[in-house]
BARO-585831 format. One line per field, with one value per residue (C-alpha): residue in one letter; residue number from 1; y, z, x. Coordinates in Angstrom, 3 decimals. Example, Ala and Ser with C-alpha at 12.3 -4.5 7.8 and 13.67 -1.06 7.14 Angstrom:
BARO-585831
residu = [A,S]
num = [1,2]
y = [-4.500,-1.060]
z = [7.800,7.140]
x = [12.300,13.670]
END
This chain:
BARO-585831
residu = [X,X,X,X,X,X,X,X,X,X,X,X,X,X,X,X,X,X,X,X,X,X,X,X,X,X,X,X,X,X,X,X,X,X,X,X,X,X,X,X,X,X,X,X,X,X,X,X,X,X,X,X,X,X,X,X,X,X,X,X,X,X,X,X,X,X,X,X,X,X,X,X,X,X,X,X,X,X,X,X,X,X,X,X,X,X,X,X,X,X,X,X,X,X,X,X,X,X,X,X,X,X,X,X,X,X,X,X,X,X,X,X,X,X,X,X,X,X,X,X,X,X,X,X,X,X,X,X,X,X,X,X,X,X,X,X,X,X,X,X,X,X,X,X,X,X,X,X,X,X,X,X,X,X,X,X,X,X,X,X,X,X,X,X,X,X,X]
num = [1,2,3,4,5,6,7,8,9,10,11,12,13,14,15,16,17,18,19,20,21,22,23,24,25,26,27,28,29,30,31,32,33,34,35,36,37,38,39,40,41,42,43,44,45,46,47,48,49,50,51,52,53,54,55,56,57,58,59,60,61,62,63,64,65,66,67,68,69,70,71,72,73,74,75,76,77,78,79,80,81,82,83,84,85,86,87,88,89,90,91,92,93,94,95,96,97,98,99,100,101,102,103,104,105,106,107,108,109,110,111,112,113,114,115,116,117,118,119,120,121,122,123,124,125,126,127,128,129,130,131,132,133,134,135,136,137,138,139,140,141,142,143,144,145,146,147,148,149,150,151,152,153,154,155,156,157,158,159,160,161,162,163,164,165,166,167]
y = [96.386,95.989,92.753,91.870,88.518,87.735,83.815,83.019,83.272,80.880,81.920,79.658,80.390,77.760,79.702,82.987,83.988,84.554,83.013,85.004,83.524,85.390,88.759,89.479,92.770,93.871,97.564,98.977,102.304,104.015,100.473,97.982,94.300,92.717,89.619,86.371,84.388,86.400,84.307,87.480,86.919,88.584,88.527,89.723,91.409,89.367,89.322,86.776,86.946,85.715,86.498,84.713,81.703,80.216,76.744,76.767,77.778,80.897,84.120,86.034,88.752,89.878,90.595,94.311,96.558,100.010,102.493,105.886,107.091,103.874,100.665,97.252,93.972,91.169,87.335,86.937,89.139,88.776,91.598,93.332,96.254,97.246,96.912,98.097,95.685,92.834,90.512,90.184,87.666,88.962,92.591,94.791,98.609,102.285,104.971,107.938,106.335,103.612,100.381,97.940,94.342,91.936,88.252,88.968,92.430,93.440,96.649,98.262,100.673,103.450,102.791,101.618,98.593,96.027,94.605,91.184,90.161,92.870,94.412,98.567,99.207,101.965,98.999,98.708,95.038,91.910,90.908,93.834,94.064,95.969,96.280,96.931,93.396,94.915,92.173,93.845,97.333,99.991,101.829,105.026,105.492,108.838,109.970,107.267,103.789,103.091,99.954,97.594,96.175,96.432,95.364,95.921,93.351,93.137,90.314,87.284,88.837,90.512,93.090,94.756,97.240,97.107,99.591,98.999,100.876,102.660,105.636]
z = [91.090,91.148,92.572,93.563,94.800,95.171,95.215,92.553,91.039,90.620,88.812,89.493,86.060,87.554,90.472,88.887,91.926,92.239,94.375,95.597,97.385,99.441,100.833,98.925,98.108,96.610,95.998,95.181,94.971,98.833,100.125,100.493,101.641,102.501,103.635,103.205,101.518,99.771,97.749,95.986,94.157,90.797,90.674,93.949,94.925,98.111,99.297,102.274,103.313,106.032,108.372,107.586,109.593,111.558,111.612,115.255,112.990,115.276,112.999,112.687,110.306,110.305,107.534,107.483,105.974,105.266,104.168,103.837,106.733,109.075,109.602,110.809,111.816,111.899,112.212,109.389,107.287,104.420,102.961,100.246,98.133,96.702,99.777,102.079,104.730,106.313,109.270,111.255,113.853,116.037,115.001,116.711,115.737,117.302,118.052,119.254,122.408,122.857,121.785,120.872,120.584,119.550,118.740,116.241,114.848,111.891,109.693,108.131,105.318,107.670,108.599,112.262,113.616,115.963,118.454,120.228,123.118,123.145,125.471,125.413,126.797,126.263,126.870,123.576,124.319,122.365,125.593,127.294,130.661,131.836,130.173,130.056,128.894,126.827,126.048,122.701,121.882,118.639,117.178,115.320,114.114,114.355,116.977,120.041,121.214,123.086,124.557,126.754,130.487,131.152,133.701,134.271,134.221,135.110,133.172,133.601,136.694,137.196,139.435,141.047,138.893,136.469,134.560,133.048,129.891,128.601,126.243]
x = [100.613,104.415,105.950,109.301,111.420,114.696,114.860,111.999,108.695,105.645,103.015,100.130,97.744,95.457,94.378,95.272,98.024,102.114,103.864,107.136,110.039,112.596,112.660,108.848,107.564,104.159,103.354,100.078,99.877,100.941,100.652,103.490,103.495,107.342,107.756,109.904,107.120,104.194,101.159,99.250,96.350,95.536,91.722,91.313,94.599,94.923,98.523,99.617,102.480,104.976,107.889,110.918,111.713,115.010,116.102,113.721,110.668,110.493,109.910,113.692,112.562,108.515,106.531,105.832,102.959,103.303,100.516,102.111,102.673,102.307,103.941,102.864,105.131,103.955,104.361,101.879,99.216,96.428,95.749,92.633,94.509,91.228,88.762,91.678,91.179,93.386,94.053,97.289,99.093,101.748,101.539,103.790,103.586,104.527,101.466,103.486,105.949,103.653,104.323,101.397,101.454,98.945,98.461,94.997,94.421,92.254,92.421,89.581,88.906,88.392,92.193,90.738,92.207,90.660,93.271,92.596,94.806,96.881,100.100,100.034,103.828,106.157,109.018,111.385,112.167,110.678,109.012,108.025,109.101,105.803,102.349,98.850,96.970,93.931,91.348,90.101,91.068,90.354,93.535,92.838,96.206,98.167,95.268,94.464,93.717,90.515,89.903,88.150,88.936,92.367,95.063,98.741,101.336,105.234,106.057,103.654,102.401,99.184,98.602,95.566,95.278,92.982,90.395,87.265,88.610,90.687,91.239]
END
């Protein structure tokens, strides 16, 4: 496990963790945590981290996870190294042209992610102009997304369309 800041370092022998301040980074192996704040544990190689904030207290840079050949932002993460598995807030990642953005998504050690409340839009902006609401979906990354009762949305506003899943 490598570990990086560039503000400064607490280590925290009490509860056995570092605590990293300003533009974090935490490397195990092929896997990479970055964020702006980053508490890792060293007994059970936990790392939670968060997206930097603005004077607002709205997130200006997200925290990011990368796994080889995939990347995840977020507003926030916890994340296992050795079991492989983690929890998310505001992730927004790429699968191919598609766009996917959800408030509550968890990873598992199959690389399968669970998406809760989430927007499927080929839309580049931060707010997606169009979308498909999913109410839970399952991301196998690299191949597809399969998910649960759908509808699409311009904006805020629903429309009739809607599907009783999706693949």
């Amino acid at each position: 496990v490598e570990y990086f800041a560039t503000d400064s370092m607490l280590f925290d022998v009490l509860h056995e963790r570092v605590l990293l301040y300003g533009a974090a980074r935490v490397v195990y192996g092929s896997m990479e945590v970055t964020g702006d704040v980053i508490s890792f544990s060293l007994t059970d190689y936990v790392a939670r981290a968060i997206g930097k904030r603005d004077s607002l207290g709205m997130i200006s840079e997200r925290a990011t996870f990368k796994d080889s050949n995939s990347e995840f932002k977020e507003d926030s993460l916890a994340y296992n190294f050795k079991t492989k598995r983690g929890i998310s807030y505001g992730v927004r990642t790429e699968q191919g042209e598609a766009q996917l953005l959800s408030q509550v998504s968890k990873k598992s050690a199959n690389n399968w992610i669970s998406v809760g409340k989430g927007k499927l839009t080929t839309c580049n902006a931060e707010n997606p102009h169009y979308h498909f609401q999913l109410s839970r979906a399952m991301v196998i990354p690299n191949d597809k997304v399969v998910s649960g009762p759908l509808y699409l949305k311009f904006r805020k506003i629903p429309t009739p369309l809607a599907l009783p899943f999706g693949f």
